[in-house]
Wavefront OBJ file of the C-alpha trace (Angstrom):
o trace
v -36.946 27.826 -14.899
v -39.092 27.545 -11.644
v -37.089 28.721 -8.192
v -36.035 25.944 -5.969
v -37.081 25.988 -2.741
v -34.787 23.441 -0.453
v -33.842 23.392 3.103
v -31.614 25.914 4.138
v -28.172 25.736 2.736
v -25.086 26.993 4.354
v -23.950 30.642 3.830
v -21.091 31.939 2.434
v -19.928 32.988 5.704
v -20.634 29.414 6.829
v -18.545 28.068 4.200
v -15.548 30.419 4.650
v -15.749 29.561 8.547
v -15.145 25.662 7.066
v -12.159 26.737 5.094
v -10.688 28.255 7.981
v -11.014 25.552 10.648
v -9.482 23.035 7.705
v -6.591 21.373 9.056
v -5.670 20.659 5.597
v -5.663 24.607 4.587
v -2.282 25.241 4.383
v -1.262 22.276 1.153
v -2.988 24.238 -0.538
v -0.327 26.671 -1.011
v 2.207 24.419 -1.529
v 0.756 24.039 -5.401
v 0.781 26.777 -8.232
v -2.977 27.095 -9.337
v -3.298 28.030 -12.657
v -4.347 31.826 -13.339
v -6.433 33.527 -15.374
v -6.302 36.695 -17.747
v -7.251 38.186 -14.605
v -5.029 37.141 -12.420
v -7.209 35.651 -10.201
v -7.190 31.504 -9.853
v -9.093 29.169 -11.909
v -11.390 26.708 -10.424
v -9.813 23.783 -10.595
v -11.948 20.862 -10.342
v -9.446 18.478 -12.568
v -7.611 17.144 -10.458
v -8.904 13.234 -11.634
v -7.638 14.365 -15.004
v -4.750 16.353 -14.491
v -3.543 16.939 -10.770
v -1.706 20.663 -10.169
v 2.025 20.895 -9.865
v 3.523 21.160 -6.218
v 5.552 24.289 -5.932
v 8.691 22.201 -5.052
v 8.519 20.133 -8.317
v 10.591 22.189 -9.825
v 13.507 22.626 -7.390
v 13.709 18.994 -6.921
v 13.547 18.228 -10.887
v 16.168 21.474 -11.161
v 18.638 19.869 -8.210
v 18.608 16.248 -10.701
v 19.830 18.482 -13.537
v 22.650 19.846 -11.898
v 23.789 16.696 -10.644
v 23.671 15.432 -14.150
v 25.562 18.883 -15.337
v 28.032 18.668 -12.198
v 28.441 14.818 -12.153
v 27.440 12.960 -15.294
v 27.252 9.415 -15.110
v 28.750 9.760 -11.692
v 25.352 11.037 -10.520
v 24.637 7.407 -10.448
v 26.062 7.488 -7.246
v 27.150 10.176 -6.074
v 24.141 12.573 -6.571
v 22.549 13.856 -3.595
v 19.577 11.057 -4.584
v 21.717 8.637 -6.387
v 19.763 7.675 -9.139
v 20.786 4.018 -9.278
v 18.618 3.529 -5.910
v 16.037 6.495 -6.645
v 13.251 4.770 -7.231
v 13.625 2.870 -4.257
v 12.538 6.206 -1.568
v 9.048 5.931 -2.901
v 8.383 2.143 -1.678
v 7.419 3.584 1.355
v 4.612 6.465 0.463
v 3.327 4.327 -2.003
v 2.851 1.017 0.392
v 1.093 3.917 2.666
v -1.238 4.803 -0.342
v -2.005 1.823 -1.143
v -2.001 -0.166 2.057
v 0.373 -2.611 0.987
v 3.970 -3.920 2.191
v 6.726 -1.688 1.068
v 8.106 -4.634 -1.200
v 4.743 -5.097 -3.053
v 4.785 -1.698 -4.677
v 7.290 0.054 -7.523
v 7.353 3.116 -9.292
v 7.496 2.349 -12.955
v 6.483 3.101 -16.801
v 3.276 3.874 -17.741
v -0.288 2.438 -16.405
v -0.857 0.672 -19.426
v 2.609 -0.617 -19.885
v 2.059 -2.183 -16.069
v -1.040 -3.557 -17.061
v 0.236 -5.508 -20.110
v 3.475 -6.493 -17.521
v 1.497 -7.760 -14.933
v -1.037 -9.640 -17.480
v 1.721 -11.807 -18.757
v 2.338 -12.737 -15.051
v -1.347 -13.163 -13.765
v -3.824 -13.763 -17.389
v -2.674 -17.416 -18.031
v -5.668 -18.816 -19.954
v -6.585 -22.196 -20.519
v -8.957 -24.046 -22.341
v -11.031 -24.624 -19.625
v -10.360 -21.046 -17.885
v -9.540 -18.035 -20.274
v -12.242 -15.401 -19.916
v -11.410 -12.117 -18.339
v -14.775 -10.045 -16.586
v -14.748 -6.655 -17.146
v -16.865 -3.098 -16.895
v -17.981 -2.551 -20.059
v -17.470 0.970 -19.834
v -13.789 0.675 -18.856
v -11.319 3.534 -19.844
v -10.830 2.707 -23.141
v -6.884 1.993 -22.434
v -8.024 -1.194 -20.373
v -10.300 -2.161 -22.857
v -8.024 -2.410 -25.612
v -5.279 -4.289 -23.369
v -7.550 -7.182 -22.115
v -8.768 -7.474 -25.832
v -4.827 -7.478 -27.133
v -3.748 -9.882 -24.367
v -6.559 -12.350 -25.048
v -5.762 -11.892 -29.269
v -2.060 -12.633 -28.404
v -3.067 -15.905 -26.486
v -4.935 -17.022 -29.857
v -7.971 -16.054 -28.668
v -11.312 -14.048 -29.801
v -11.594 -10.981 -28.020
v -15.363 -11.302 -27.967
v -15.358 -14.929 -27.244
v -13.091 -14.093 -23.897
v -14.049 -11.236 -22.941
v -16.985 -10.226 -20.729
v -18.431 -7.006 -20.377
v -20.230 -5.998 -17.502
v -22.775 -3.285 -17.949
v -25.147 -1.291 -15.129
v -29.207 -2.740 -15.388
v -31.095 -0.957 -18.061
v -32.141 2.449 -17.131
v -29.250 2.739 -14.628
v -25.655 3.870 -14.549
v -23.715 2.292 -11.726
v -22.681 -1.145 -11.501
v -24.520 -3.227 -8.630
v -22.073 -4.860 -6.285
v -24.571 -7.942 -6.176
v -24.790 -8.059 -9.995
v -20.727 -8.308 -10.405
v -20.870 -11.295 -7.538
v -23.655 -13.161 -9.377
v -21.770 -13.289 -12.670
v -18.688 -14.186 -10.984
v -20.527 -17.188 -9.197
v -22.232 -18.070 -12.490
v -19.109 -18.099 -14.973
v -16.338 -18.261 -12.260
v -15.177 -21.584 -13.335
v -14.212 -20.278 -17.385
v -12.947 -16.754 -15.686
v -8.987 -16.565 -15.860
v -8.987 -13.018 -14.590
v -11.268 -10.299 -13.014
v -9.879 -6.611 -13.866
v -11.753 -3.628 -13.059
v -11.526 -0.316 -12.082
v -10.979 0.533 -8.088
v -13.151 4.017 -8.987
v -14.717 4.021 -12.386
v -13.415 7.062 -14.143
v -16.693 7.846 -15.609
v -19.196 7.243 -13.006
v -16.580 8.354 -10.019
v -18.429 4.678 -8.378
v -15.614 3.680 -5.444
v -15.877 -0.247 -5.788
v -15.999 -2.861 -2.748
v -12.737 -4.180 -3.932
v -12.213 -6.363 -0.517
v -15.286 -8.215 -1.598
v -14.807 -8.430 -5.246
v -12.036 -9.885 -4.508
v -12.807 -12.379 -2.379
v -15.955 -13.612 -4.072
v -13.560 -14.071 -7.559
v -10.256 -15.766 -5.918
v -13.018 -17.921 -4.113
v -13.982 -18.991 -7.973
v -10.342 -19.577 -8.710
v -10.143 -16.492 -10.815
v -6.887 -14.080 -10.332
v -8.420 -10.474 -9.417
v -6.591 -7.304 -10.516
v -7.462 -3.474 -9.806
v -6.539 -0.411 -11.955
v -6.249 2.214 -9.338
v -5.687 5.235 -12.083
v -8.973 6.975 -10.054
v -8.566 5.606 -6.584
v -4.598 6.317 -5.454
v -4.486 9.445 -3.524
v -8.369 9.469 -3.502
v -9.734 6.771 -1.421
v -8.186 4.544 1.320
v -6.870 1.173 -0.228
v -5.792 -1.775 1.852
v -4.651 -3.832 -1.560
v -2.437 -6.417 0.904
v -5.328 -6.995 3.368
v -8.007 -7.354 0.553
v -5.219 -9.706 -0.536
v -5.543 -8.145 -4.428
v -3.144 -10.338 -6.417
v -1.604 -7.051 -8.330
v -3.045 -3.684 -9.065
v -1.563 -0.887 -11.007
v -2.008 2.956 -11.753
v -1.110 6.531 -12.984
v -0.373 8.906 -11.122
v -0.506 12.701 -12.997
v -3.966 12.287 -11.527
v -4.602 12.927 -7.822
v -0.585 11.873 -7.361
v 0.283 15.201 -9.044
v 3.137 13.895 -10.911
v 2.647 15.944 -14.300
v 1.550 14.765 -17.685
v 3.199 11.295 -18.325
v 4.509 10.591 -14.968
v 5.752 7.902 -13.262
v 2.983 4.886 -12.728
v 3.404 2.332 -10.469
v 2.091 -1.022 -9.410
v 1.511 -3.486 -6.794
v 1.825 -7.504 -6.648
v 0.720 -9.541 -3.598
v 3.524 -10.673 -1.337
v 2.418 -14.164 -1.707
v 3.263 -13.898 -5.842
v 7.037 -12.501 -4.975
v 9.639 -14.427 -5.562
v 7.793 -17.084 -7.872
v 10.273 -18.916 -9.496
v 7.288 -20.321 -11.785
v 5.908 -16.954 -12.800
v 5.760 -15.886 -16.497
v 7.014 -12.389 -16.548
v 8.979 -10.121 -19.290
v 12.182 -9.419 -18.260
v 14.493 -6.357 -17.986
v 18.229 -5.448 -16.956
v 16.240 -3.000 -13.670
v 14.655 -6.340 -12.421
v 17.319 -8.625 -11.926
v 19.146 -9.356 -8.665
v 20.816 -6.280 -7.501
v 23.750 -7.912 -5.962
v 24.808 -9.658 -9.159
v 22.859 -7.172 -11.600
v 26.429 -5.410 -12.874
v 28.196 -8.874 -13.501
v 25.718 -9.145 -16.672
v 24.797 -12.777 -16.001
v 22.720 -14.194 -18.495
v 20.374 -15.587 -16.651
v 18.020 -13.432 -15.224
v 17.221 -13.743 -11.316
v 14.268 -12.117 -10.238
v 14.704 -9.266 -7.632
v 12.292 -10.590 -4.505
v 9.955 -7.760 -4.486
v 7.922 -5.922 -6.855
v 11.022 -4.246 -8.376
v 11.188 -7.739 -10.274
v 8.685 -6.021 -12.865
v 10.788 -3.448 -13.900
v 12.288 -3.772 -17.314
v 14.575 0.186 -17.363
v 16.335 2.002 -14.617
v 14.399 4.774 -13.051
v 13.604 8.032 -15.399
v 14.859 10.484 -12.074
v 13.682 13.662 -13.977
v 10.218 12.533 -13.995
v 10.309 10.960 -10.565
v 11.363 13.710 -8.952
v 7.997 15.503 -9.506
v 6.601 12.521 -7.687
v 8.799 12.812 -4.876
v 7.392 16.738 -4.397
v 4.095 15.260 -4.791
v 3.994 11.976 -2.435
v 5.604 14.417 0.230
v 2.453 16.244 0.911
v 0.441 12.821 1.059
v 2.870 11.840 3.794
v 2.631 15.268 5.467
v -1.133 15.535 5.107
v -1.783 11.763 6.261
v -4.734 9.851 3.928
v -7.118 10.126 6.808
v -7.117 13.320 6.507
v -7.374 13.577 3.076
v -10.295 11.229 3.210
v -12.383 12.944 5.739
v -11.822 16.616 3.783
v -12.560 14.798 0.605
v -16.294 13.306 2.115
v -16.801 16.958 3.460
v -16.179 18.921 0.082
v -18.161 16.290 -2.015
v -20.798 15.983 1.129
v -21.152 19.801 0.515
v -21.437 19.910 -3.604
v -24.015 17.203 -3.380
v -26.229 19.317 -0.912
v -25.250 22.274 -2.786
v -26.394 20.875 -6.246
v -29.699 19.290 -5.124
v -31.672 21.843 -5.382
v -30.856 22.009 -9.410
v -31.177 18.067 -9.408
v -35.069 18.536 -7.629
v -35.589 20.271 -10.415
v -34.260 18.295 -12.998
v -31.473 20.366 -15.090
v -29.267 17.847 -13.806
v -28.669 14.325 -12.572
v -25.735 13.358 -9.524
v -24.932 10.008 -11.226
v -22.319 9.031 -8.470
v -23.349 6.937 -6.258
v -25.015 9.280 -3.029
v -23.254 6.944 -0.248
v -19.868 8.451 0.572
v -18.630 4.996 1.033
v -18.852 4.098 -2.712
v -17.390 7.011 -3.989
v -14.136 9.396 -4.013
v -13.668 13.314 -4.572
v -15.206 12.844 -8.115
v -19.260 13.497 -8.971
v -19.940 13.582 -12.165
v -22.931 14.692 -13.385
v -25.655 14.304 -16.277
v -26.683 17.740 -18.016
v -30.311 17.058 -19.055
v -30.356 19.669 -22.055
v -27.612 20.996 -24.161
v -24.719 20.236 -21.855
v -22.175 21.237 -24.102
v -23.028 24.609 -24.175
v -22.988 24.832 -20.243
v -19.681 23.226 -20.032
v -18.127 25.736 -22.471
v -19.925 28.481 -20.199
v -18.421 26.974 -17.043
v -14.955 27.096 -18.798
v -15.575 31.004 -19.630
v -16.667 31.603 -16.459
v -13.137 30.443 -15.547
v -14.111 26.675 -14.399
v -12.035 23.889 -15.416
v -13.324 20.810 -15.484
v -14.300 18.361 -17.653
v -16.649 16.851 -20.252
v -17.515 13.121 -21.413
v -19.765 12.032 -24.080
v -23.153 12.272 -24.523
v -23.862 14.222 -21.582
v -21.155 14.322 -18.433
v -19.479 16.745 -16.929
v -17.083 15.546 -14.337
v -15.876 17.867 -11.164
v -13.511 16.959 -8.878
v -12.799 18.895 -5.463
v -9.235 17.634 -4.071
v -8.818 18.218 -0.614
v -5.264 19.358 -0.870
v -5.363 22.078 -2.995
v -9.757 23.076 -3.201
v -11.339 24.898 -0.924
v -15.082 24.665 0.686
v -15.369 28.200 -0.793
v -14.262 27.181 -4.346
v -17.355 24.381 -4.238
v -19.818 27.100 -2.929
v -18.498 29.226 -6.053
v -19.009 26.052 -8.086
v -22.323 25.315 -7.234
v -23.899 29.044 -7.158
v -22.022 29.401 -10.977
v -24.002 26.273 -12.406
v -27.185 28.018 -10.346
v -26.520 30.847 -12.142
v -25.492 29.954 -15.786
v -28.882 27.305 -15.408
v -30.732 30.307 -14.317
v -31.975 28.956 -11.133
v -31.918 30.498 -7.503
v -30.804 28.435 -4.668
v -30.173 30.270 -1.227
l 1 2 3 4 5 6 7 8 9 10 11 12 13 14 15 16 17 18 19 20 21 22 23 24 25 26 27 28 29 30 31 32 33 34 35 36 37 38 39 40 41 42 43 44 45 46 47 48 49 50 51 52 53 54 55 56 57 58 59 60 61 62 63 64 65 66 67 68 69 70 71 72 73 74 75 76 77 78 79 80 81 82 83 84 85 86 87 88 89 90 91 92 93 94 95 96 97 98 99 100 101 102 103 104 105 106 107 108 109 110 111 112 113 114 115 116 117 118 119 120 121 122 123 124 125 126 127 128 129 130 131 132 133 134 135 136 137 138 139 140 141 142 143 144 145 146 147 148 149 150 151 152 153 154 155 156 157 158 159 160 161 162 163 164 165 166 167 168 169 170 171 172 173 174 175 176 177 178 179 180 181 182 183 184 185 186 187 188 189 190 191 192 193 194 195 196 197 198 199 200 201 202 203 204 205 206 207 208 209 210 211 212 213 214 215 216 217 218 219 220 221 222 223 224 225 226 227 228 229 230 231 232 233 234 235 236 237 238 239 240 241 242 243 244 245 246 247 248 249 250 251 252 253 254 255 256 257 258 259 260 261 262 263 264 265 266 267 268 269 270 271 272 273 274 275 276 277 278 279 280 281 282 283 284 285 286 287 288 289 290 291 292 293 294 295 296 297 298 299 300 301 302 303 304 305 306 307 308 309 310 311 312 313 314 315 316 317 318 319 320 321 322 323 324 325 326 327 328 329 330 331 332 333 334 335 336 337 338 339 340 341 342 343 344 345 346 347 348 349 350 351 352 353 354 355 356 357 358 359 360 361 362 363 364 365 366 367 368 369 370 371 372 373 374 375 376 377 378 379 380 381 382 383 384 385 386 387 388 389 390 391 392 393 394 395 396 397 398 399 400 401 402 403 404 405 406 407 408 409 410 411 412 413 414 415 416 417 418 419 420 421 422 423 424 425 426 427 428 429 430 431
């Protein structure tokens, strides 16, 4: 392979001078990083699969077990977090996530179980409306719920669904192409659900104008955030979303299977009229232990829950959403636009010479800590050298491997080491 030759690149000494003027450097020890043989730290560039655990995870999962030991059921009330209420202290760091009203947002189930709760509110097709716009490379998990919600309305999945893919020969949706379909097939569109950051791509979509554009058609818009809470900023009440919903094991840093949560527009609160499925968890809490039969919404978002709050998961969440509070999203933000800013300068020289392709999009605006990238021969093989070389990150079919920098817990240093490693294992020099 031919040397690349680009402008000059910032040293190492450079980059450590970065790390230590970050005033974000000290979250990152509040998170174990996982070892290796060696006992030095992996680099962890997973975070959009998999976010690290926060070293107080434990204590606070460890002080709901021995309320349950010392209390039993009276650890309802009486723990020190009672859990008949706990799900109520995250209202707050989520609304600040995902700029919303603390009543719009509740911790609950699983991202696909939201989705399927809030589609029985919001995907009420008709004969004349009943389509519901897509990407056609959605995670598969969305894919299969629009296509089981429109079979369990009596209708063909291929009939009502649309897919939308990128223009031949390109891999990122164009804002302008989504907007033109919408104005062409508004009037037969029920629902509009896409990604806020597509998982595969990393592409951070203008969601404010998405929006806009689709309610304008008549169209109820919903987001799934799985790749966009705790990555970008949100303002999901201003854009005036009608729900959204998401995971968060991924930059929340919940652990595997944690808590999800979701969002519904303060306007759609309340709504007498409003299919939903109802549970015991989202009826009125002042008449909830009377076990009226009749259910009575609760006025907020809460009104989607169907099971009281599972505290032993939560309380990883509660470690987690502490350091978002502590660290402040604007913060997060600008260290995430640095540390990607910095990869994408890094990795140009090995994309001039084409062993590899940035396929995130190269504004900052439109995208989040994620870049994936397109290995141009035998990718496979360099991703298992990256993981033997004590990388972890991931790979996607045919050809992508996806790294992540998170600005709480990665360094500038870690995405020097990074981007000198693929250098290396590509057999290219870059300063």
């Amino acid at each position: 392979m031919p040397d690349a030759h680009p402008a000059a690149l910032p040293s190492l000494t450079e980059i450590r001078a970065l790390d230590a003027q970050d005033p974000l450097r000290q979250f990152r020890d509040a998170f174990h990083l996982p070892l290796q043989a060696s006992g030095e730290p992996y680099l962890y560039f997973c975070g959009n699969s998999l976010g690290l655990q926060p070293r107080k995870a434990a204590a606070y999962i460890q002080a709901e077990l021995e309320d349950w030991a010392r209390l039993g059921v009276e650890g309802h009330v009486h723990a020190r977090n009672p859990w008949l209420t706990y799900h109520e202290q995250f209202s707050g760091p989520l609304a600040r996530l995902a700029g919303a009203l603390p009543e719009e947002v509740v911790a609950m189930n699983g991202l696909s179980v939201n989705l399927h709760l809030l589609m029985v509110s919001f995907y009420r097709p008709t004969k004349e409306r009943f389509k519901i716009l897509i990407e056609g490379d959605a995670f598969p998990s969305d894919s299969y719920a629009v296509a089981s919600q429109a079979a369990f309305h009596g209708l063909a999945p291929e009939d009502a669904i649309i897919r939308m893919y990128p223009r031949p020969g390109e891999y990122l949706l164009r804002t302008e192409d989504l907007l033109a379909r919408i104005g062409e097939e508004g009037s037969s569109i029920a629902l509009v659900l896409l990604g806020g950051v597509n998982y595969y791509t990393g592409q951070y979509f203008d969601i404010g104008t998405i929006t806009r554009a689709a309610q304008a058609q008549g169209c109820m818009v919903g987001w799934d955030l799985a790749h966009a809470i705790g990555n970008v900023p949100l303002d999901l009440h201003g854009w005036n979303v009608d729900f959204a919903c998401w995971c968060s094991y991924k930059y929340l840093n919940s652990g595997p299977g944690g808590v999800a949560g979701a969002f519904i527009h303060q306007r759609h609160l309340g709504r007498a009229d409003l299919p939903r499925f109802a549970g015991w968890w989202g009826h009125d809490k002042a008449s909830r232990f009377r076990m009226p039969l009749i259910f009575r919404p609760i006025p907020t978002a809460e009104a989607w829950q169907l099971s009281n709050a599972p505290v032993l998961q939560m309380a990883a969440l509660r470690a987690s959403l502490e350091l978002f509070d502590a660290a402040g999203m604007e913060a997060i933000r600008a260290k995430s636009l640095r540390l990607t800013g910095l990869l994408v300068q890094l990795l140009k020289p090995l994309e001039k010479v084409g062993v590899l392709h940035i396929i995130t999009p190269q504004d900052p605006a439109q995208r989040g800590c994620q870049l994936s990238l397109v290995i141009t021969y035998d990718g496979r093989a360099l991703f298992a050298r990256l993981q033997e070389a004590g990388v972890i990150c991931d790979w996607r079919e045919p050809d992508v491997i996806r790294v992540a920098p998170a600005p709480l817990y990665n360094t500038f240093e870690e995405v020097w080491q990074l981007a000198h490693l693929f250098a290396r294992l590509l057999r290219i020099s870059i300063p």
